[in-house]
PDB file with SEQRES, HELIX, SHEET and CRYST1 records, atoms N, CA, C and O in Angstrom:
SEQRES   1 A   65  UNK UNK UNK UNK UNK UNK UNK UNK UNK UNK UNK UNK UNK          
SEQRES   2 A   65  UNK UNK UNK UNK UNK UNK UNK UNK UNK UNK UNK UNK UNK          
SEQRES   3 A   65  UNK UNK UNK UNK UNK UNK UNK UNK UNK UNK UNK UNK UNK          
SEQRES   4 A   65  UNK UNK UNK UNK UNK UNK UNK UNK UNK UNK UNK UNK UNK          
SEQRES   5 A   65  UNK UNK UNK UNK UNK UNK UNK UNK UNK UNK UNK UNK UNK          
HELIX    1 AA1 UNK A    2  UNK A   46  1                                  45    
HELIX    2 AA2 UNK A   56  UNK A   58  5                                   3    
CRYST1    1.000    1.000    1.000  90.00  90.00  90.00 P 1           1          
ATOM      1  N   UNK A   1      78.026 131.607 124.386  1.00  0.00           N  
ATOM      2  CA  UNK A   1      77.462 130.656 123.457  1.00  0.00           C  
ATOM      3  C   UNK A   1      78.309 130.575 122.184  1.00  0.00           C  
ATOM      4  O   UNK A   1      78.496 129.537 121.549  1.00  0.00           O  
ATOM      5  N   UNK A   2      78.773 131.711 121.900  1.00  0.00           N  
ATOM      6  CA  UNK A   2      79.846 131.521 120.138  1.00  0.00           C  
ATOM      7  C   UNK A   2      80.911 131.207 120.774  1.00  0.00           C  
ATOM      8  O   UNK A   2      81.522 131.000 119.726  1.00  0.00           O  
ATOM      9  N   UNK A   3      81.738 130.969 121.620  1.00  0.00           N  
ATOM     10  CA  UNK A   3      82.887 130.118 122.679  1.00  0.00           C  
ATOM     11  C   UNK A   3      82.534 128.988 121.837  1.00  0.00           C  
ATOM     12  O   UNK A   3      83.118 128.246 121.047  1.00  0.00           O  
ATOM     13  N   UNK A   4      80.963 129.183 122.459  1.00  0.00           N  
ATOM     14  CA  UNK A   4      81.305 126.569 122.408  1.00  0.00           C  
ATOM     15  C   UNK A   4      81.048 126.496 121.290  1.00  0.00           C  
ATOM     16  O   UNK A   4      81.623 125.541 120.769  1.00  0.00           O  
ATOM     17  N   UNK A   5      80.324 127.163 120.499  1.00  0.00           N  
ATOM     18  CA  UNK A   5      80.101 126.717 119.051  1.00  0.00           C  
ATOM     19  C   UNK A   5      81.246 126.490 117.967  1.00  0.00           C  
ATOM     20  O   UNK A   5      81.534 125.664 117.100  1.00  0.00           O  
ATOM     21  N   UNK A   6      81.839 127.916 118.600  1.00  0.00           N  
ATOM     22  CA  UNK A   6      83.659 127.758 117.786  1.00  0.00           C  
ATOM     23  C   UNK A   6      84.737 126.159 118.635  1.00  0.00           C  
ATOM     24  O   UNK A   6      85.628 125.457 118.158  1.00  0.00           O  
ATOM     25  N   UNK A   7      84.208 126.161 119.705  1.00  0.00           N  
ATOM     26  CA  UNK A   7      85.146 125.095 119.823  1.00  0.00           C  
ATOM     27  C   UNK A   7      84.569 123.766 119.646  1.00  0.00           C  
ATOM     28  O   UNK A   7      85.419 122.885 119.778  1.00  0.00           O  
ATOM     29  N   UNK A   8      83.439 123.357 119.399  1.00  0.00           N  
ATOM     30  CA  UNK A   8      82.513 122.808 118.805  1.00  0.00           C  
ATOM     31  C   UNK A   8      83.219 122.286 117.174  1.00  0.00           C  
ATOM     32  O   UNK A   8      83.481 121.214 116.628  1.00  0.00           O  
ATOM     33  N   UNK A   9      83.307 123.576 116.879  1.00  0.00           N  
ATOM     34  CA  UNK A   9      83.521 123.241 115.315  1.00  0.00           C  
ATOM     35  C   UNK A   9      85.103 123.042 115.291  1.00  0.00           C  
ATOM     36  O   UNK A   9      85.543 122.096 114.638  1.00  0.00           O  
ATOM     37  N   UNK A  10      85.830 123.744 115.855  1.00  0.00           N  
ATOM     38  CA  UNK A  10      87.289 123.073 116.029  1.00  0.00           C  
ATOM     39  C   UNK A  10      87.497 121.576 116.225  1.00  0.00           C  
ATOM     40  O   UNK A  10      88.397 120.989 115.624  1.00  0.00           O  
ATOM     41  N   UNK A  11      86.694 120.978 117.039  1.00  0.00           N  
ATOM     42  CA  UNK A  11      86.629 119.767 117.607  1.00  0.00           C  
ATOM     43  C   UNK A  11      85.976 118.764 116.637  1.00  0.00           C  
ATOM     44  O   UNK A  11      86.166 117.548 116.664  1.00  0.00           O  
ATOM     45  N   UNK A  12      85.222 119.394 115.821  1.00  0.00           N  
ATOM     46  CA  UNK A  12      84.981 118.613 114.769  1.00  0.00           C  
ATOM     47  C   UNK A  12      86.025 118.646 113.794  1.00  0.00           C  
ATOM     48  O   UNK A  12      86.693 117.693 113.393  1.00  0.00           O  
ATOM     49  N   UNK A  13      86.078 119.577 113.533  1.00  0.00           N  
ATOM     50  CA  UNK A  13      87.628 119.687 111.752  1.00  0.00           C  
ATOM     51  C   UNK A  13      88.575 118.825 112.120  1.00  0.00           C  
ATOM     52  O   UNK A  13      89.167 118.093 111.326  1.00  0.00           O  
ATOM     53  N   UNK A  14      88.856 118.880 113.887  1.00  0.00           N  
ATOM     54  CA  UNK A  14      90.053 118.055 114.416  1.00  0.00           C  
ATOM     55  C   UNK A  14      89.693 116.782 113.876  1.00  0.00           C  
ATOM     56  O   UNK A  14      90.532 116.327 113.099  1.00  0.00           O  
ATOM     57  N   UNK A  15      88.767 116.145 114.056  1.00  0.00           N  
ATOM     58  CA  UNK A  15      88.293 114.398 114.025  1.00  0.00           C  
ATOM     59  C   UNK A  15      87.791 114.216 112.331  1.00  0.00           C  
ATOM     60  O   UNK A  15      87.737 113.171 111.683  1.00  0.00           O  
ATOM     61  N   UNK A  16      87.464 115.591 111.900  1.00  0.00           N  
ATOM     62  CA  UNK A  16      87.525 114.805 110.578  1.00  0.00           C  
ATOM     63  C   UNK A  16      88.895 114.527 109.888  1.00  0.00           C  
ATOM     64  O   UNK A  16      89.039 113.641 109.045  1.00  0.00           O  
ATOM     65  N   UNK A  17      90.069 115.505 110.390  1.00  0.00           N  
ATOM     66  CA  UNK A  17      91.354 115.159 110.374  1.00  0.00           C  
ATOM     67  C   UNK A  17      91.447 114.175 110.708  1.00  0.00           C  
ATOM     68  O   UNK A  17      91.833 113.442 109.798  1.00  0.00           O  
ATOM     69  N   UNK A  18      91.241 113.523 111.912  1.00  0.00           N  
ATOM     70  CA  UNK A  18      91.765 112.078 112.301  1.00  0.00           C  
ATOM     71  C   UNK A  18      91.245 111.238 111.596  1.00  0.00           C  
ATOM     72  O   UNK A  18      91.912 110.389 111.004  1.00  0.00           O  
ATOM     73  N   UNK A  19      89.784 111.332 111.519  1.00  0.00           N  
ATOM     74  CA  UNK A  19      89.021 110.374 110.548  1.00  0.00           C  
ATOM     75  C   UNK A  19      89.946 109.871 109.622  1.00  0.00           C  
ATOM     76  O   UNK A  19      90.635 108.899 109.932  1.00  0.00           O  
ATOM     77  N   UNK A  20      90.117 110.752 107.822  1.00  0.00           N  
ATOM     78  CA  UNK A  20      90.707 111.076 107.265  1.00  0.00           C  
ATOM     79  C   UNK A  20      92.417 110.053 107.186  1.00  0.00           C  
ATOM     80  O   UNK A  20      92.757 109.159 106.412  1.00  0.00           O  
ATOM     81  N   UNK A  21      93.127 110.679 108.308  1.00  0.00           N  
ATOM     82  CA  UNK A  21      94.024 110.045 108.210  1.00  0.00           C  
ATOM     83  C   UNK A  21      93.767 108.401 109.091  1.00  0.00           C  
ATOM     84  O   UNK A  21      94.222 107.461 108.440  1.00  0.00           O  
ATOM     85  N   UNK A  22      93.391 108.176 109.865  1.00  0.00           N  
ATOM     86  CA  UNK A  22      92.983 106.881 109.740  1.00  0.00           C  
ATOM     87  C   UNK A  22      92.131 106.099 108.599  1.00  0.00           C  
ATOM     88  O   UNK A  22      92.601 105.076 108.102  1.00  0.00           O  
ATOM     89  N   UNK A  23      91.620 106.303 108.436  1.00  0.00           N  
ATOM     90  CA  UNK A  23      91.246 105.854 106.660  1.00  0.00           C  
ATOM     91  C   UNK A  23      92.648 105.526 105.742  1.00  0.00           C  
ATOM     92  O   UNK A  23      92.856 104.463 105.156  1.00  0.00           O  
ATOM     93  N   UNK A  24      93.355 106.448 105.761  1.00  0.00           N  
ATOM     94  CA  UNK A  24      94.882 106.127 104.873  1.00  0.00           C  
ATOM     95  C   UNK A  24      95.482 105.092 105.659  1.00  0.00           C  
ATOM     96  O   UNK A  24      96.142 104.332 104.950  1.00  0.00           O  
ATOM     97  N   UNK A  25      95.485 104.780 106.931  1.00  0.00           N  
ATOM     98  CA  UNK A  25      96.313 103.799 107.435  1.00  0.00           C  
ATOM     99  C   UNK A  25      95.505 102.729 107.240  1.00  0.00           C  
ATOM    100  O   UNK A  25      96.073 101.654 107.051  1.00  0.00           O  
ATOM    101  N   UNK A  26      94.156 102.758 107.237  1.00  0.00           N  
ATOM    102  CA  UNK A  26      93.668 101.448 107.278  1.00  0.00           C  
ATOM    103  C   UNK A  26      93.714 100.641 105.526  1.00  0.00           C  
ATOM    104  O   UNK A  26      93.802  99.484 105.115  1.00  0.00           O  
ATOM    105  N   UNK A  27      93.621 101.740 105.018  1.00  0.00           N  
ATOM    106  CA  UNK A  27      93.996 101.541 103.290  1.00  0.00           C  
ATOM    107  C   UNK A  27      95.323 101.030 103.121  1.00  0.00           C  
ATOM    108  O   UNK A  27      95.540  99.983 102.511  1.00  0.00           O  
ATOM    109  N   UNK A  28      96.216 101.735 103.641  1.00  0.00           N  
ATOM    110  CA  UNK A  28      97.733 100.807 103.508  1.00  0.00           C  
ATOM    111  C   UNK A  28      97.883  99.584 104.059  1.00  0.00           C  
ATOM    112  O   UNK A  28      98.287  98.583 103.468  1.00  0.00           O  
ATOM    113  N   UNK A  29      97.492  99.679 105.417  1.00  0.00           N  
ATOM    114  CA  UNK A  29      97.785  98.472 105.721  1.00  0.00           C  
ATOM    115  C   UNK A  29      96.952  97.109 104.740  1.00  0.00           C  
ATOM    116  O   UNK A  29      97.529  96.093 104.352  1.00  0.00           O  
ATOM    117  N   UNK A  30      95.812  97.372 104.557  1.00  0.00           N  
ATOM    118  CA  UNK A  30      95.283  97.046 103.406  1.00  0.00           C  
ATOM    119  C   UNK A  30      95.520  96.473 102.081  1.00  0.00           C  
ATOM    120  O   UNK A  30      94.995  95.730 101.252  1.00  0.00           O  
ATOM    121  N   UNK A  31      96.384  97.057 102.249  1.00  0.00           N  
ATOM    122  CA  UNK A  31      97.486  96.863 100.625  1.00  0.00           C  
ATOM    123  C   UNK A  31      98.462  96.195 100.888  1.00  0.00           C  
ATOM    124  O   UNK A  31      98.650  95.341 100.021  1.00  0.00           O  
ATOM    125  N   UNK A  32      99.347  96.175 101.865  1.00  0.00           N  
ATOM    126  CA  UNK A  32      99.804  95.985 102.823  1.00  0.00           C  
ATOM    127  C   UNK A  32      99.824  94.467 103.006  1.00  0.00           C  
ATOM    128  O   UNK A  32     100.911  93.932 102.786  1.00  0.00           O  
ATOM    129  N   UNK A  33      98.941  93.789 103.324  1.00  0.00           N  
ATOM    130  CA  UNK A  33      97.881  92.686 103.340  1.00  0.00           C  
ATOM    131  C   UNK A  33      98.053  91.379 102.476  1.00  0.00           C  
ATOM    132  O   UNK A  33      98.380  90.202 102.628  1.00  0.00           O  
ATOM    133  N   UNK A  34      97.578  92.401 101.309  1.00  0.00           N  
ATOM    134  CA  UNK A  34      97.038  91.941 100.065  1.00  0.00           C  
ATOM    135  C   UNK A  34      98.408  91.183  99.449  1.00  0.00           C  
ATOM    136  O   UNK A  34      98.583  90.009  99.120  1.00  0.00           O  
ATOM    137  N   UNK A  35      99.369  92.432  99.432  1.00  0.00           N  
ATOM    138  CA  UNK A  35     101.190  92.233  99.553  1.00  0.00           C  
ATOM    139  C   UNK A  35     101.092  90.992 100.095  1.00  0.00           C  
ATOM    140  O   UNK A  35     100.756  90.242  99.179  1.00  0.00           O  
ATOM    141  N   UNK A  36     101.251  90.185 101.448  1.00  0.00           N  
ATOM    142  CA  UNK A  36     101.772  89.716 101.928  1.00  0.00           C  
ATOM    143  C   UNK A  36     101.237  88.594 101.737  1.00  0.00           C  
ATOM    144  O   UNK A  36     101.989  87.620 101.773  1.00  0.00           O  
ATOM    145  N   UNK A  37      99.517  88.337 101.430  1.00  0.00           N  
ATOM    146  CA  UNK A  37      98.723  87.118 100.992  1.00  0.00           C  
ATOM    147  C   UNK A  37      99.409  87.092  99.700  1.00  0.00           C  
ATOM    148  O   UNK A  37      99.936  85.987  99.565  1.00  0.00           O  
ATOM    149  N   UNK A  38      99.539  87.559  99.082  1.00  0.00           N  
ATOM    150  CA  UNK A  38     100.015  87.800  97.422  1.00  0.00           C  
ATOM    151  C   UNK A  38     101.444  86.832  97.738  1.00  0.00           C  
ATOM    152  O   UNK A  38     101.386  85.618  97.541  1.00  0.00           O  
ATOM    153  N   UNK A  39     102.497  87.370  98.155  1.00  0.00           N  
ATOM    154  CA  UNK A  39     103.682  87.013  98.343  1.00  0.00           C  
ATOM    155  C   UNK A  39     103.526  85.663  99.461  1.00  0.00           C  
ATOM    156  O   UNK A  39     104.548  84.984  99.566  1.00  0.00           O  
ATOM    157  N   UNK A  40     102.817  85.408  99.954  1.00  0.00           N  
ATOM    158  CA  UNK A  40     102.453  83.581 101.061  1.00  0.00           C  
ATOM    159  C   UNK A  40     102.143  82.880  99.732  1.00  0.00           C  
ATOM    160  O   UNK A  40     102.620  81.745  99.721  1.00  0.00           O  
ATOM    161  N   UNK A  41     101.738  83.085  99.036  1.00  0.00           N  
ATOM    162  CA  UNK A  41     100.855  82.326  98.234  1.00  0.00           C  
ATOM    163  C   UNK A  41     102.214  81.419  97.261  1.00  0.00           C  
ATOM    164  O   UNK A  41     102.506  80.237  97.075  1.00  0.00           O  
ATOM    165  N   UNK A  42     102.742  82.706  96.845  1.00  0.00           N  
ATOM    166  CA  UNK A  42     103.986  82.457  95.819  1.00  0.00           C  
ATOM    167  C   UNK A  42     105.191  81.815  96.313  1.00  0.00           C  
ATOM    168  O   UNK A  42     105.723  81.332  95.314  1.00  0.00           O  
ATOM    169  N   UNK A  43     105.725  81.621  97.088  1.00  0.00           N  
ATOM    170  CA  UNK A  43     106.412  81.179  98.389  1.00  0.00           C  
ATOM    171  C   UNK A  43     105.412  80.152  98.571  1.00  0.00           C  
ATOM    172  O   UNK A  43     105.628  79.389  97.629  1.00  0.00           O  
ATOM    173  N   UNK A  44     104.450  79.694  99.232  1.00  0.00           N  
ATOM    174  CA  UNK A  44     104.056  78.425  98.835  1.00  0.00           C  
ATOM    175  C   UNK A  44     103.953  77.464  97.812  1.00  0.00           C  
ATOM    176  O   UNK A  44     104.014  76.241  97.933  1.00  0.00           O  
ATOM    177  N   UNK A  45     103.747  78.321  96.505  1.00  0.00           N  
ATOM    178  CA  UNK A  45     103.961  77.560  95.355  1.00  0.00           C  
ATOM    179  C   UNK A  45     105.362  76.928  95.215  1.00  0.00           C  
ATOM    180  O   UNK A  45     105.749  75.773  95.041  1.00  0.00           O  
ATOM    181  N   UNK A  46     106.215  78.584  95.411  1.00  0.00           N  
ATOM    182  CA  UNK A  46     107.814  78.051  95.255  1.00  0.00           C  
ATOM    183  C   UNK A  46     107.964  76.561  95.745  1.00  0.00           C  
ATOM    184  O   UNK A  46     108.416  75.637  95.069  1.00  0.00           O  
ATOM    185  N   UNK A  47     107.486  76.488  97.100  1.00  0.00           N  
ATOM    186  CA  UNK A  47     107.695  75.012  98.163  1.00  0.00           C  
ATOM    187  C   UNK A  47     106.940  73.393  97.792  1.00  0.00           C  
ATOM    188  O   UNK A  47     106.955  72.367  98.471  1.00  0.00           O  
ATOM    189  N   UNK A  48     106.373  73.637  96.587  1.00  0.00           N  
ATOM    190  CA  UNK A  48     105.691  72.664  95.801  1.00  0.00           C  
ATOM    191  C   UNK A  48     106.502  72.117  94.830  1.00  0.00           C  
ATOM    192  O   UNK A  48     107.112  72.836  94.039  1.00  0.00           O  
ATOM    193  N   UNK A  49     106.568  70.922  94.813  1.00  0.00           N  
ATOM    194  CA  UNK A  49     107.466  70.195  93.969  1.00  0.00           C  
ATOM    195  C   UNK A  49     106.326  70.397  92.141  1.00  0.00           C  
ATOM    196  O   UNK A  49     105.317  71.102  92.130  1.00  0.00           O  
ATOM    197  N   UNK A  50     106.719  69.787  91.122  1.00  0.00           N  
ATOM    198  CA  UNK A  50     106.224  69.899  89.827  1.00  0.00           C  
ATOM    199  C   UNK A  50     105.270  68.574  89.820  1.00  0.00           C  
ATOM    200  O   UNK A  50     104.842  68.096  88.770  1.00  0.00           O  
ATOM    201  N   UNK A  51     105.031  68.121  90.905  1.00  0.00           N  
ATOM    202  CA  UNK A  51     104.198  67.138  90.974  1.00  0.00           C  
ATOM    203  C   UNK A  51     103.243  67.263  91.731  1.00  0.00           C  
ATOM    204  O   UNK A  51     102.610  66.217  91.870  1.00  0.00           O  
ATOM    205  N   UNK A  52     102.762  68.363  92.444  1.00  0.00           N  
ATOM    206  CA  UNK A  52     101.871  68.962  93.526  1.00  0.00           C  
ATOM    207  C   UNK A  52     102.384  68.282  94.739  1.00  0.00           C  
ATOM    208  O   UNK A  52     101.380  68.136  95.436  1.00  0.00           O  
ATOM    209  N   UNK A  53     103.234  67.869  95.267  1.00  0.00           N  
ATOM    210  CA  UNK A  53     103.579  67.109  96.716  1.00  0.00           C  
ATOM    211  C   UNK A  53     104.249  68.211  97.569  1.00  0.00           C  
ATOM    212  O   UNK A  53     104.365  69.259  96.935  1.00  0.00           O  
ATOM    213  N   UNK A  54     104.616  68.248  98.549  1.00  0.00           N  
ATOM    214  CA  UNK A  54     104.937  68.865  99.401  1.00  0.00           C  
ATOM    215  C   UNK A  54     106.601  68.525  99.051  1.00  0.00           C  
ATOM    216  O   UNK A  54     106.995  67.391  98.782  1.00  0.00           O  
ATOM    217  N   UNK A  55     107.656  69.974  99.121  1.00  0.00           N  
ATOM    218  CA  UNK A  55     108.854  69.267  98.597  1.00  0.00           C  
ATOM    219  C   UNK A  55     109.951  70.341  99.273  1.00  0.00           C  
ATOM    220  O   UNK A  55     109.989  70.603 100.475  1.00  0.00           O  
ATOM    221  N   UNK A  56     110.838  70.910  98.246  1.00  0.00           N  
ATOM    222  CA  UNK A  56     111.621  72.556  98.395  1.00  0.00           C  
ATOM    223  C   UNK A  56     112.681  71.628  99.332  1.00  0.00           C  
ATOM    224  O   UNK A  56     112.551  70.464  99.709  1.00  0.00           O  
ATOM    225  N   UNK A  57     113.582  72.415  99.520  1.00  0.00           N  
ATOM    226  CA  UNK A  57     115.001  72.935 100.080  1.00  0.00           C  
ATOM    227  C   UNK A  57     114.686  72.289 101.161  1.00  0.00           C  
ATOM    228  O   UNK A  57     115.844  71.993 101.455  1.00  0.00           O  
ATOM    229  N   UNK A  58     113.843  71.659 102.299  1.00  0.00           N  
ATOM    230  CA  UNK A  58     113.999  71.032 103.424  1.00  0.00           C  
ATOM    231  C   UNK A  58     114.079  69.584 102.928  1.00  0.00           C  
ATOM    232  O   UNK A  58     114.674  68.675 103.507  1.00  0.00           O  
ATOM    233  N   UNK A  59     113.335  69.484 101.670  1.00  0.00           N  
ATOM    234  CA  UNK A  59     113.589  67.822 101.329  1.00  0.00           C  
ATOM    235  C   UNK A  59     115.174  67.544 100.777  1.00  0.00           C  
ATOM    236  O   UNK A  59     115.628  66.471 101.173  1.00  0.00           O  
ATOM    237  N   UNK A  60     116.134  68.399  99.872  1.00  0.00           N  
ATOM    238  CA  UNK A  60     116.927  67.871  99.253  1.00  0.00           C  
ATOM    239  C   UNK A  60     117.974  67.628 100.115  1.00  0.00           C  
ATOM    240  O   UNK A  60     118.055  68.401 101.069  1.00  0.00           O  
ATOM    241  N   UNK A  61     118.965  66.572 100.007  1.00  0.00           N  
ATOM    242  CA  UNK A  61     120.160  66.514 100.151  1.00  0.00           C  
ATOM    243  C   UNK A  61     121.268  67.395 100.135  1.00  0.00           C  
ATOM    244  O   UNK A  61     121.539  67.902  99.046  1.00  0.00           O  
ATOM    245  N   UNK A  62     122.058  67.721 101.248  1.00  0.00           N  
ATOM    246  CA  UNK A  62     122.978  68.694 101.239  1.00  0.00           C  
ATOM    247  C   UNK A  62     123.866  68.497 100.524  1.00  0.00           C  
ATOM    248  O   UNK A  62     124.027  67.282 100.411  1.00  0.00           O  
ATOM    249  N   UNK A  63     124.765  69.224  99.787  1.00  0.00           N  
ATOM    250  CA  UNK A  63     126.154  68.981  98.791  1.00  0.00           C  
ATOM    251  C   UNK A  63     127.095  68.407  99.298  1.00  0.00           C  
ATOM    252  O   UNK A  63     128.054  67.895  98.720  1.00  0.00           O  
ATOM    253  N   UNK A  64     126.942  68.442 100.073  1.00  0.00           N  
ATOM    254  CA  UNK A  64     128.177  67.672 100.931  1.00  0.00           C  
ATOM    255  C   UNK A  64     127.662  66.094 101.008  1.00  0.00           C  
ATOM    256  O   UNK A  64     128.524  65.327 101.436  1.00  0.00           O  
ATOM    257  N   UNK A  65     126.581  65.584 100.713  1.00  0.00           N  
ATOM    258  CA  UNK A  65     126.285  63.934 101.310  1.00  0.00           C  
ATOM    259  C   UNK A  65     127.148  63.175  99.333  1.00  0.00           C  
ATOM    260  O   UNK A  65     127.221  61.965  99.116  1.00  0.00           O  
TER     261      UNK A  65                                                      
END                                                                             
């Protein structure tokens, strides 16, 4: 009976370990996220002309025309 109880409780410390560190990954990626909505957003603005129209580097004329 103190066998399973000790491995019982091993088996728990293990998963609150995992717990634990899954929590940190789900937090980074998280951030992670936030980063990347953050940075779409700005990069979309960039692609906005000063007149709200749809514009950027696919509309202009190459140097060469």
């Amino acid at each position: 009976m103190e066998d399973r109880i000790t491995e019982l409780e091993i088996r728990l410390a293990l998963q609150d370990d995992l717990l634990d560190e899954l929590n940190r990954v789900v937090a980074r990626q998280q951030q992670q996220m936030e980063w990347l909505a953050q940075e779409l957003r700005r990069l979309n603005d960039q692609m906005r002309t000063p007149d709200g129209s749809k514009g950027g580097p696919q509309h202009e004329i190459p140097p060469h025309y």
